[in-house]
C-alpha positions as semicolon CSV with decimal commas, in nm:
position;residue;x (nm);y (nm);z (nm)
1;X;0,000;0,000;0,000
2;X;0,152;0,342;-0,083
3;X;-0,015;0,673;0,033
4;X;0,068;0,945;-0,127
5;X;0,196;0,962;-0,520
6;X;0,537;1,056;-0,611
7;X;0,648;1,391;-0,600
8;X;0,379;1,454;-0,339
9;X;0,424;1,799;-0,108
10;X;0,455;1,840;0,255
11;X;0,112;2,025;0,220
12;X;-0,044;1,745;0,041
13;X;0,079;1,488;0,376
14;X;-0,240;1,619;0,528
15;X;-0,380;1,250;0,406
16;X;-0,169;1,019;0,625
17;X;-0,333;1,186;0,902
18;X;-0,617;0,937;0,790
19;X;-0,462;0,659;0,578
20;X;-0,773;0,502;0,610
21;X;-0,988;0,777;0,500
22;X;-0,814;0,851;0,206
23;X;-0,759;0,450;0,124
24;X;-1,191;0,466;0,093
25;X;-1,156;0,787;-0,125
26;X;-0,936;0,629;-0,370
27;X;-1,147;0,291;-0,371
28;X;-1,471;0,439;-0,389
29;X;-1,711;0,388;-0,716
30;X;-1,502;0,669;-0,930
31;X;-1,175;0,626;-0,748
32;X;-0,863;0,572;-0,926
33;X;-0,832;0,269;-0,722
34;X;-1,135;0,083;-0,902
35;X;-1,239;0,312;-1,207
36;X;-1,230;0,069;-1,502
37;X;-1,009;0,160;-1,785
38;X;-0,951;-0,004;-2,142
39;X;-0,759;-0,323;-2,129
40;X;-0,460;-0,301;-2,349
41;X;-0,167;-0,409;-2,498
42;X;0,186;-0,278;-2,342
43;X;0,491;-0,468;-2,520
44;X;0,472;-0,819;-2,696
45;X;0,306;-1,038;-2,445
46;X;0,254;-0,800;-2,184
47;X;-0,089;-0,643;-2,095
48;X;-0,267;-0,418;-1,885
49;X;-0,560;-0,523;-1,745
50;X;-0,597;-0,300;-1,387
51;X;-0,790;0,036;-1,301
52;X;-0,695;0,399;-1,345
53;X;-0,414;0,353;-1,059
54;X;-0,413;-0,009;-0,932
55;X;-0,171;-0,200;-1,180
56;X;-0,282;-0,591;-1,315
57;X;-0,068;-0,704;-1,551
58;X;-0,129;-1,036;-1,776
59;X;0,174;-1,205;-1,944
60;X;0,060;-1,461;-2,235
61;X;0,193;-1,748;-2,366
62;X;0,124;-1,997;-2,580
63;X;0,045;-2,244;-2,251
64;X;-0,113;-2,047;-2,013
65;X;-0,076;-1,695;-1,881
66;X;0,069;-1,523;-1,582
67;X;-0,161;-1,250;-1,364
68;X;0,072;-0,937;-1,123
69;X;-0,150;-0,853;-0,931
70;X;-0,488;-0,784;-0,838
71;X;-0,617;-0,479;-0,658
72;X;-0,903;-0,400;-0,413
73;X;-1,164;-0,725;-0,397
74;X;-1,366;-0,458;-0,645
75;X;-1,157;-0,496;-0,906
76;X;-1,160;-0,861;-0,958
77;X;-1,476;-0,827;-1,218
78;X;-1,267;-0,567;-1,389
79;X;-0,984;-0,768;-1,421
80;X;-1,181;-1,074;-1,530
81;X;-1,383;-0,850;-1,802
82;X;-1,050;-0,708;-1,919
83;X;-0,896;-1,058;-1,947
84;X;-1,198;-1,132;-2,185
85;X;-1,207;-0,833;-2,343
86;X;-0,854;-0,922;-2,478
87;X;-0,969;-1,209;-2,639
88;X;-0,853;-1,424;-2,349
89;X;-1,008;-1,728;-2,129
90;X;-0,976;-1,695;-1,778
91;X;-0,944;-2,065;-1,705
92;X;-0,626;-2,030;-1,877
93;X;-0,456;-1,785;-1,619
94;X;-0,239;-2,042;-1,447
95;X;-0,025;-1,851;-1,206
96;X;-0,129;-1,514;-0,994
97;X;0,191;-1,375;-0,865
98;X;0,238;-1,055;-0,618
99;X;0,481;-0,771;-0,621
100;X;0,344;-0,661;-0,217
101;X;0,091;-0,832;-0,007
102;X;-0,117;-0,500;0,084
103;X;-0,489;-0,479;0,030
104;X;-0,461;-0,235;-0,280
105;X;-0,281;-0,532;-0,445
106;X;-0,405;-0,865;-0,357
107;X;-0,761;-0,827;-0,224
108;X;-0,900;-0,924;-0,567
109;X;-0,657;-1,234;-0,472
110;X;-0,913;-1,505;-0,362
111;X;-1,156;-1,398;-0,599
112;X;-1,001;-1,389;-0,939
113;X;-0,793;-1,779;-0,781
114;X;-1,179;-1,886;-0,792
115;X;-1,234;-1,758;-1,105
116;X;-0,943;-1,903;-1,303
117;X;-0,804;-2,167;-1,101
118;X;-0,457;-1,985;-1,089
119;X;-0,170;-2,158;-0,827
120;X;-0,119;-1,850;-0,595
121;X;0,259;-1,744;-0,617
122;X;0,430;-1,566;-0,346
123;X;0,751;-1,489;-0,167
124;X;0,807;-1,653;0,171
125;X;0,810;-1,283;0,321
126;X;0,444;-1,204;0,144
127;X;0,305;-1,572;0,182
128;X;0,185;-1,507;0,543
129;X;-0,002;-1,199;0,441
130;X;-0,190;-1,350;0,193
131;X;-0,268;-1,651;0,391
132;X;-0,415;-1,434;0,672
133;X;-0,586;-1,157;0,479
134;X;-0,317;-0,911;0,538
135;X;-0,333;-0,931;0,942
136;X;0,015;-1,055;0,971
137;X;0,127;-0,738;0,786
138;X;0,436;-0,572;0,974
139;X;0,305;-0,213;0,997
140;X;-0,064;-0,225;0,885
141;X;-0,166;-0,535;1,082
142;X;-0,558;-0,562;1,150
143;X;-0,652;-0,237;0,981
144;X;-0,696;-0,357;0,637
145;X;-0,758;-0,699;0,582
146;X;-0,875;-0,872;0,314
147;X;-1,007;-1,199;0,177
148;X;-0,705;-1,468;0,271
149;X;-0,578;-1,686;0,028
150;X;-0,325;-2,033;0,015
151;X;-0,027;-1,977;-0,135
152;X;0,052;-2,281;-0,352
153;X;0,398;-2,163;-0,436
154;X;0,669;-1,988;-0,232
155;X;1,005;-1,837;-0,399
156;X;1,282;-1,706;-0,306
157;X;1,572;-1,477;-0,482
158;X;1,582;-1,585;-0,827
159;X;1,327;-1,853;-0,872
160;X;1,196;-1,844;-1,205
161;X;0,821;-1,926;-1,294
162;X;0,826;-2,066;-1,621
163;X;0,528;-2,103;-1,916
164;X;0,519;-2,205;-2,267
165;X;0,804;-1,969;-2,335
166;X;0,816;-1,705;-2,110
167;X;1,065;-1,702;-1,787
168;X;0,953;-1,461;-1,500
169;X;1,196;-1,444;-1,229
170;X;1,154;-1,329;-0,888
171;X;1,356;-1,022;-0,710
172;X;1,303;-1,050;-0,362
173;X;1,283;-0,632;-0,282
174;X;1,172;-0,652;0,105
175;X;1,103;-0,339;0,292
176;X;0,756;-0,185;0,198
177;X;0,650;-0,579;0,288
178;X;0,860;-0,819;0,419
179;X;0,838;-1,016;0,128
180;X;0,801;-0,698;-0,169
181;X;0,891;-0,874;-0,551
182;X;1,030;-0,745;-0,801
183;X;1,006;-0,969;-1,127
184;X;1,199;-0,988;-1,429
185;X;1,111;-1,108;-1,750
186;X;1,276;-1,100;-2,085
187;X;1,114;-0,990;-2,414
188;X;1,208;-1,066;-2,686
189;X;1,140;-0,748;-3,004
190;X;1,023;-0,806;-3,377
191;X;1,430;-0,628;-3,454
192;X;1,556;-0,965;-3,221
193;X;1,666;-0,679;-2,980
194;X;1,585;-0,855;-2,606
195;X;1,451;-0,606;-2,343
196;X;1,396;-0,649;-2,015
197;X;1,015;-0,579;-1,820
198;X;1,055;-0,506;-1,469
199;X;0,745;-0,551;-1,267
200;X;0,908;-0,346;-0,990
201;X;0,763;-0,412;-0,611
202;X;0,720;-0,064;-0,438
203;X;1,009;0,080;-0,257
204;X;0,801;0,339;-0,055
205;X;0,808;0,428;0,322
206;X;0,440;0,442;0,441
207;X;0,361;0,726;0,710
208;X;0,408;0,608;1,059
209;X;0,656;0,304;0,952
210;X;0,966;0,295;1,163
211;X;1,268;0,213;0,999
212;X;1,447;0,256;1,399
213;X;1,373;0,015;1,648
214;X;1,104;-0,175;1,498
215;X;1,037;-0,484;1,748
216;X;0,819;-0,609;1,406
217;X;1,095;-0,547;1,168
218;X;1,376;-0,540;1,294
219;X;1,623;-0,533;0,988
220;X;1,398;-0,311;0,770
221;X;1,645;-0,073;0,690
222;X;1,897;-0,285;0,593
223;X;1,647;-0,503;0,384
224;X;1,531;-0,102;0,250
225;X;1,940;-0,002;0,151
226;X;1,986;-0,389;0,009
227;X;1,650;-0,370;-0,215
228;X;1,760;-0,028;-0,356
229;X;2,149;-0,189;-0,422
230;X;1,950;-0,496;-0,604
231;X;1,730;-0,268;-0,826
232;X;2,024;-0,070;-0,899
233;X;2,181;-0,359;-1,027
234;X;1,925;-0,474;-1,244
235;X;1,950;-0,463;-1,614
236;X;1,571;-0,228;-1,645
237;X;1,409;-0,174;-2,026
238;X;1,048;-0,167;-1,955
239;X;0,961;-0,012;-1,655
240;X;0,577;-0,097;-1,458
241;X;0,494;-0,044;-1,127
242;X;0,188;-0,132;-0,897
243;X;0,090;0,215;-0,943
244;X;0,023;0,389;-1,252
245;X;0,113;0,700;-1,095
246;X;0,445;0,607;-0,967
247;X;0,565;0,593;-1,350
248;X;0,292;0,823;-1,557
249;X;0,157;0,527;-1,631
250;X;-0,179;0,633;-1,799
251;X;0,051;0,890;-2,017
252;X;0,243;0,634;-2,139
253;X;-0,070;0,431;-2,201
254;X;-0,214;0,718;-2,395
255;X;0,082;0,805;-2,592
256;X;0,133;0,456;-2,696
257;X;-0,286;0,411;-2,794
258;X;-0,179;0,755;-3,012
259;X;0,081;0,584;-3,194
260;X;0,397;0,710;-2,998
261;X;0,717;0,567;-3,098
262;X;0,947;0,429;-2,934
263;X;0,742;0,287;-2,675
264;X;0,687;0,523;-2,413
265;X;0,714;0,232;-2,143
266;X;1,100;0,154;-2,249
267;X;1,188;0,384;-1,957
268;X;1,540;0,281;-1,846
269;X;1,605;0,665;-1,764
270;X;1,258;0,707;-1,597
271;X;1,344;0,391;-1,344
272;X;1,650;0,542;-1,211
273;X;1,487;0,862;-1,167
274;X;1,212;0,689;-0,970
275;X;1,475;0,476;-0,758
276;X;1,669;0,803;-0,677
277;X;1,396;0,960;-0,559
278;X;1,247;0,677;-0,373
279;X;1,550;0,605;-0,202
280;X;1,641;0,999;-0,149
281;X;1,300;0,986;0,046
282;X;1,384;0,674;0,261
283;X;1,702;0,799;0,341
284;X;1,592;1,128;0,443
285;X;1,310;0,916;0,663
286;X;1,578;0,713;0,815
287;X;1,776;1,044;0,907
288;X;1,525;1,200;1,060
289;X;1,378;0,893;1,267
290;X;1,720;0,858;1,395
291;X;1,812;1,215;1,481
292;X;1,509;1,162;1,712
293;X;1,228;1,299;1,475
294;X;0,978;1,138;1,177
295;X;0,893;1,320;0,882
296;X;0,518;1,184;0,667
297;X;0,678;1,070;0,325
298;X;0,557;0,861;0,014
């Protein structure tokens, strides 16, 4: 769960005051959270299938597809329509996989499992969360649950799920959840050029987390500075997030529906801009919590 978008202003912190306030605003009927959008194509085999800001992503292949992500419980009709709408059969999602297990991600989870049959994929950090409908959550705990779920599969740093021909390998990017995934999957272009989409788990602080002294957490900064030092590291083409408006995602969407070429999600330069600031914002976070003081990021 992330709480305010990037680039937010001090002024506009005024939300955290009531995270769960402004979680219902954005997951009411015409919230970006749940307001439907068109289902389309990003790259190759890649497609977007979420809501105006909750990212679903469906890989293809030739045996099955691959669902990241799900969204509020709300959005599970959306994503099953969009999965249609594509010219897709739902039965033949086999594997749901999650980037974080917070509500804005998974609760659609159990739902769309039913509806396809999927094996549930998750990192052994994550797992719990989903098996408990969130309540074993680090930070958030009770306060937003959701519809639990069995994990059929657990992975760990570099485990690969594979599928016809497609090869999606897990990042484990803890910090935001004990278990946040980043996954990696080559693609390969129509010039035989291979690029590289990065579904990138979310490397935001959420209001009121404590990177100092957390009896929950203990080693959440240093699992925060080794998740940055891993995403440096990563060789990034395509870059998607579990927010649209962590990387101008409906822009890019837009632009790309217009005609734009190159592809405005080939975004190597707009990754490291998002890392730097994300882990500008941590680090400031971390400063201040341990000069005694706590300052309301995203």
């Amino acid at each position: 769960m992330t709480i305010l978008r990037p680039g937010a202003t001090v002024a506009a912190a005024i939300v955290v005051l009531a995270p769960a306030s402004f979680a219902m605003q954005n997951a009411s009927a015409d919230g970006p959270w749940t307001k439907a959008i068109e289902p389309s194509r990003i790259i190759q085999n890649v497609y977007y299938v979420g809501t105006e800001d909750l990212a679903s992503y469906l890989v293809t292949s030739s045996q099955g597809h691959v669902l990241i992500d799900s969204g509020v419980a709300a959005n599970a009709a959306t994503i099953a329509a969009g999965i249609q709408k594509l010219g897709f059969k739902l039965e033949d999602v086999k594997y749901l996989l999650t980037t974080q297990a917070h509500f804005d991600h998974v609760a659609a989870h159990a739902e769309l499992q039913k509806r396809t049959g999927a094996q549930v994929v998750a990192s052994d950090g994550d797992a719990p969360l989903l098996e408990t409908g969130g309540k074993a959550d680090y930070h958030f705990g009770a306060d937003y649950n959701f519809a639990a779920v069995k994990v059929d599969r657990r992975v760990k740093q570099g485990d690969t799920i594979s599928i016809g021909d497609r090869a999606i390998t897990a990042h484990m990017t803890p910090g935001h959840t004990q278990g946040t995934t980043t996954w990696v999957m080559p693609v390969k272009q129509e010039t035989g050029e291979t690029l590289n989409v990065v579904f990138v788990g979310s490397t935001s602080v959420n209001p009121g987390v404590k990177l100092v002294a957390n009896a929950k957490y203990p080693q959440i900064a240093d699992d925060y500075a080794a998740s940055f030092a891993r995403l440096k590291a990563l060789k990034v083409d395509v870059f998607l997030t579990a927010h649209l408006s962590a990387n101008e995602g409906l822009e890019k969407m837009a632009k790309l529906r217009a005609g734009a070429t190159p592809n405005p999600f080939v975004d190597a330069a707009g990754f490291r801009a998002y890392l730097e600031r994300s882990q500008a914002n941590f680090e400031a976070e971390l400063a201040k919590q341990r000069s005694g003081g706590q300052l309301l990021i995203w």
